[in-house]
N, C-alpha and C positions, 0 to 999 in steps of 0.2 A: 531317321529311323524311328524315334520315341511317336513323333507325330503321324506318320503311318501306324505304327502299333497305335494310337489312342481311336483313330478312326476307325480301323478294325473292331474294336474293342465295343465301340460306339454301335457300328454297324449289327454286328454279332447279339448285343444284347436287346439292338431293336427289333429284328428280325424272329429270336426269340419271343418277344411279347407278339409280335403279330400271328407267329403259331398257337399262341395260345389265344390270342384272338379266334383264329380260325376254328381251334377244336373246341371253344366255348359258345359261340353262335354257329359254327355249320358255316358252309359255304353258300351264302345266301348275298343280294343285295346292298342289305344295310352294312354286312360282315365287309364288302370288299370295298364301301364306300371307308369303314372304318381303317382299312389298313393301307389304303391311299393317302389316307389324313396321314396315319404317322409315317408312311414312306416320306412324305412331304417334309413333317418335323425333324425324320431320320438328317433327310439330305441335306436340310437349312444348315444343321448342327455340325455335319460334317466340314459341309463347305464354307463354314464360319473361319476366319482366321486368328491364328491364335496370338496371347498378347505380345508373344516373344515376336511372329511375325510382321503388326502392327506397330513395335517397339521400329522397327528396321527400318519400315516404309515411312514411318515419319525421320528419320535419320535418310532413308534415301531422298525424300525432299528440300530438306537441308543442303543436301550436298547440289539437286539440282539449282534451288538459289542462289547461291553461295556459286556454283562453278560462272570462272569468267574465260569465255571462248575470244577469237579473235574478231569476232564480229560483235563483242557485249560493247554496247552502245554506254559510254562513262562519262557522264557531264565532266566540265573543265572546274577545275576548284576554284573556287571565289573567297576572294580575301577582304576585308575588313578594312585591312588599312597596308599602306606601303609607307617604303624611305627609299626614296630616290629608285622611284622605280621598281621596286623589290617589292612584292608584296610577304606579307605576314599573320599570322595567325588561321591559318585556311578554317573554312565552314566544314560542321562534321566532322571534328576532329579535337582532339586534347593539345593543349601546348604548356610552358612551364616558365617562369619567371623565376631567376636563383639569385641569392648575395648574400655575404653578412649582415649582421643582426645592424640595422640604421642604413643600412647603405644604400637605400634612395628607392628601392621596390615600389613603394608606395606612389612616391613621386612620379617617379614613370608612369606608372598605371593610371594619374591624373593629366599627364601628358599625353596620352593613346584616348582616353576619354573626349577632352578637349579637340582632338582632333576628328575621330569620331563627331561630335556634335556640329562641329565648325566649317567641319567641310576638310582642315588644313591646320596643324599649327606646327611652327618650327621648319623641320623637312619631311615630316610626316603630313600624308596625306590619307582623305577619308573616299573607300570605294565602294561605300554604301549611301542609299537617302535614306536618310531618315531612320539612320540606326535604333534599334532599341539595347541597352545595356542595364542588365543585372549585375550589381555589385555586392559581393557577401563580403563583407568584414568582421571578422572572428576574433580580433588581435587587440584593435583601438576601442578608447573607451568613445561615450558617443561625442562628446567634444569635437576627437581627433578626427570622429569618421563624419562629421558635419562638415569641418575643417577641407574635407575630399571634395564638395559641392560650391565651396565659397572658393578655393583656388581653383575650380575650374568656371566659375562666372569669370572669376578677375581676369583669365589667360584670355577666355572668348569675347568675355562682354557679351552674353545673352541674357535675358530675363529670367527668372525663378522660373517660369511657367513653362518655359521650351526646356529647360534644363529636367524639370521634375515630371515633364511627359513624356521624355526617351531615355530617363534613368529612373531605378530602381535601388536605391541604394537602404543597404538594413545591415543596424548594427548588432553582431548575433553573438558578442562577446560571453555574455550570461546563457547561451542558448547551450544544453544539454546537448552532449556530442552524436548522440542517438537521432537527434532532432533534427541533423542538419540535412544530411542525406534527403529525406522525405520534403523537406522545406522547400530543396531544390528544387525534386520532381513537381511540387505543386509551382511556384515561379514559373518555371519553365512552361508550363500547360498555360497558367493564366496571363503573364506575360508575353509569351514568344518572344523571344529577343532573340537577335543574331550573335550577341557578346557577353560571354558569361566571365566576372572576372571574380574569383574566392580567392581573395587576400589573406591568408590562414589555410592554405589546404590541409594541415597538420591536426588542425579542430575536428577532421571528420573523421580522425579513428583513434582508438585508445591507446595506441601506441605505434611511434612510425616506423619501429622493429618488429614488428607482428607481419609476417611474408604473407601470409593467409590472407590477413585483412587486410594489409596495403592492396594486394591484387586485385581482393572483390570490389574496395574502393573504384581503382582503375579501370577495372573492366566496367562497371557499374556508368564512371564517366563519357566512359567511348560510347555505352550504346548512347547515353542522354543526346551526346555532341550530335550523336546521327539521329537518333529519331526526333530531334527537335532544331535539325540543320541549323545547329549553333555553333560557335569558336569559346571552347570553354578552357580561358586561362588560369592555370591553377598556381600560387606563389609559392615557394617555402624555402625555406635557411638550407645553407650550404652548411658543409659541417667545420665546428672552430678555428682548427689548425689556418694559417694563413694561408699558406702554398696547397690546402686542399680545396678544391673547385667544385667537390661534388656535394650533392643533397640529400639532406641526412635520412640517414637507415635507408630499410628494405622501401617502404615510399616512395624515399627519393628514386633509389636503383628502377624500380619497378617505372616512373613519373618519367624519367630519362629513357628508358628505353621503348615507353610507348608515344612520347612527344613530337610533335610532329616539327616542332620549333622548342628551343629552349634559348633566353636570352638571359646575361648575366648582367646583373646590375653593379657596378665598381666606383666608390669614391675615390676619386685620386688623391695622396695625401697631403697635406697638408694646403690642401681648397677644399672649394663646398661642391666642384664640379662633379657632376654624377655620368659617369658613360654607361651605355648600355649595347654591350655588344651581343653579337650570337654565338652561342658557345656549340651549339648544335642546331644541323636543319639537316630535314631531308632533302630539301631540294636544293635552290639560291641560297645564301647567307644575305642576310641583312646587312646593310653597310652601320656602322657604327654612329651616333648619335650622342652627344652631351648635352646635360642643362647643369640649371645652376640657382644659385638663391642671390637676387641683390640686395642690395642696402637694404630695401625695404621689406624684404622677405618674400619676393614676388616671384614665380619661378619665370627663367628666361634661358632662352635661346642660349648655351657657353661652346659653340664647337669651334670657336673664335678664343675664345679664352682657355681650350683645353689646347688648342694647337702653339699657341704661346707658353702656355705651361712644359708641354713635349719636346720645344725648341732649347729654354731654357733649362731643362733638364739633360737634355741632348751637349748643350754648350757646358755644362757643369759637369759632367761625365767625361767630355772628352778633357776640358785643364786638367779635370783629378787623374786621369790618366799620362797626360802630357806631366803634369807637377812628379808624378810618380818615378816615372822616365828620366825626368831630370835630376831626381834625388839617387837613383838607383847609376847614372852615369859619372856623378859626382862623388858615391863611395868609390868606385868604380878607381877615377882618379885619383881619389884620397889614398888609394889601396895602392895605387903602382908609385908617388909620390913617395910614402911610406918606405917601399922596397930602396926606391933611389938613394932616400935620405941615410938607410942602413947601410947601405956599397959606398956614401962617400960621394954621394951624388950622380954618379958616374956607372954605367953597366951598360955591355953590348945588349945588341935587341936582341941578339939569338936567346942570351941568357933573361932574359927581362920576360920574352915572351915564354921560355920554358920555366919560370917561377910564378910569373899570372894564371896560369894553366891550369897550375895546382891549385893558386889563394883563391882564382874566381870560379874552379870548377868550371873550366869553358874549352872549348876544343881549339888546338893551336889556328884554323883558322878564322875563327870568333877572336880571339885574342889578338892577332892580327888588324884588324879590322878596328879594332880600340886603337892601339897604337897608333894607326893609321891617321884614323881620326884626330889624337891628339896633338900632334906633328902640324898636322893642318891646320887646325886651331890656336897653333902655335902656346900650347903649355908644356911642350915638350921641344926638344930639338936634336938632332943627329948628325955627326959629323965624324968619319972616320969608321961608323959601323957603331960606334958610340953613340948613347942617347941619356941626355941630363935632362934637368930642368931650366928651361928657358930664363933669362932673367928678370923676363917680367910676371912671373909666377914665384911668389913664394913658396920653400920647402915644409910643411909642417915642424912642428918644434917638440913634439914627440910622437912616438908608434903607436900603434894601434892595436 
């Protein structure tokens, strides 16, 4: 309605000047070459559209991009690297690395590296040639983050020169948090690398409680991932509690729910072994993966030495249970001995088993089932509906 009334409006006050055109020259020639001219400017003006309408039409081309029919032709995702078959980290896309504060993040990530360059290390394999990887380190001083280059020559055994022409590694500890964002976009143009890995995602916003700026972070990295058909792995802390798994603040929440893969890095205790499982995917899960430090501080292959660890933890778990059993069977006995010794040694089992009932708190046929037991085992014995103490079992020498 407003937009027809503004045309009208338009029309109205042009058609106005053209009569006044006419009654100031006469209807002559030049007069009607003049009011041609402005019919012309009238109509341009009219049939111009307006900005609300050009607001739309770029919003309805959006949606035309953006709609996916059953015939939108959708390349197959391409992955970086797999475990045993599985691939991970997909191209054009965000993914996320979580653990407590030491618990081996880093270490992984020079494991994926290694293998990336190598072709293969461990049970990770590389499904690219000739990778290129950006590495931002925000965390370590530059020691530790040199430290990243020299354990992964040791892992592959490659040359300085093949190492430092398919990696990009920058230490951006001292780097203003404003800084990093933009640092990216330029790497990314001047580099093109297929694997982006920011070891610090926490460095890129002033606080990882801020929902606002965690998200424009986020969205910020999804378009990068796609317009520069990269896998850009982002790290950060789960939060303290031990039994809690998630990543901290609106960040984390935000980093998890736009991740295409999240893997959690876990030290088992009391070793150096590091597993790293998938705590999230959208599609396959990753099969689980351990390393480790040896003697010499070298990282190596432990899925050998985490499954001995699981065994014997498995074997110590079940005695402590068994041990438990047998001390809980043994009050148990202590308890019905007790009674014996107070009757004179001597009490039918009707009465024995309606006095257990109440001491062990256990239903007459649980208590049953003890008796049972002990008769067979012979610390107990029965004769006449009577049940003593056998005489190769001592009585206790006071109650309890």
């Amino acid at each position: 309605m407003g937009y027809n009334l503004q045309k009208t409006k338009i029309m109205n006050a042009s058609y106005k000047e053209i009569g006044n055109v006419q009654q100031t020259e006469g209807l002559t020639g030049q007069v009607n070459s003049q009011v041609l001219a402005v019919a012309d400017i009238v109509s341009e003006a009219v049939n111009q559209p307006t900005a609300e309408e050009q607001a739309k039409e770029q919003l309805r081309q959006v949606l035309r991009e953006t709609r996916v029919r059953t015939d939108t032709e959708v390349p197959p995702e391409e992955y970086p690297l797999s475990v045993d078959g599985k691939g991970i980290f997909a191209l054009r896309d965000i993914h996320a690395i979580k653990a407590k504060q030491k618990a081996g993040k880093t270490t992984a990530l020079k494991v994926m590296i290694a293998a990336l360059l190598l072709g293969g290390v461990f049970r990770l394999k590389s499904l690219l040639e000739k990778p290129r990887i950006v590495f931002f380190d925000t965390e370590q001083n530059r020691t530790d983050t040199k430290l990243i280059l020299e354990d992964v020559a040791q892992m592959t055994g490659l040359p300085s020169d093949v190492i430092d022409a398919q990696v990009a590694l920058h230490s951006l500890r001292r780097i203003d948090q404003e800084l990093l964002l933009p640092l990216l976009e330029v790497v990314l143009e001047d580099e093109k690398p297929q694997v982006v890995m920011l070891d610090g995602i926490v460095e890129f916003v002033a606080s990882f409680n801020d929902e606002t700026e965690s998200k424009r972070l986020i969205k910020e990295l999804l378009k990068l991932s796609d317009e520069h058909n990269c896998a850009i792995i982002c790290v950060l802390h789960t939060n303290k509690a031990d039994e809690d798994h998630n990543m901290r603040g609106h960040l984390g929440t935000m980093l998890a729910q736009k991740s295409a893969t999240v893997l959690e890095c876990v030290k088992e205790k009391g070793s150096s072994v590091i597993t790293v499982k998938c705590s999230e995917a959208r599609h396959e899960e990753m099969p689980e993966w351990s390393i480790a430090f040896d003697a010499e501080g070298h990282i190596v292959d432990a899925d050998e030495q985490r499954r001995q660890l699981l065994e014997q933890r498995k074997a110590e778990l079940l005695q402590k249970r068994q041990d438990a059993l047998e001390k809980e069977k043994q009050e148990r006995l202590e308890k019905c001995l007790h009674i014996l010794k107070d009757r004179g040694g001597v009490v039918s089992r009707k009465q024995l088993t309606e006095i257990l009932v109440n001491v062990l708190d256990r239903k007459r046929p649980t208590v049953s089932s003890y008796i049972s037991e002990w008769l067979k085992e012979g610390g107990l014995v029965e004769f006449n509906g009577m049940i003593h103490v056998s005489d190769n079992l001592a009585l206790p020498f006071s109650p309890r």
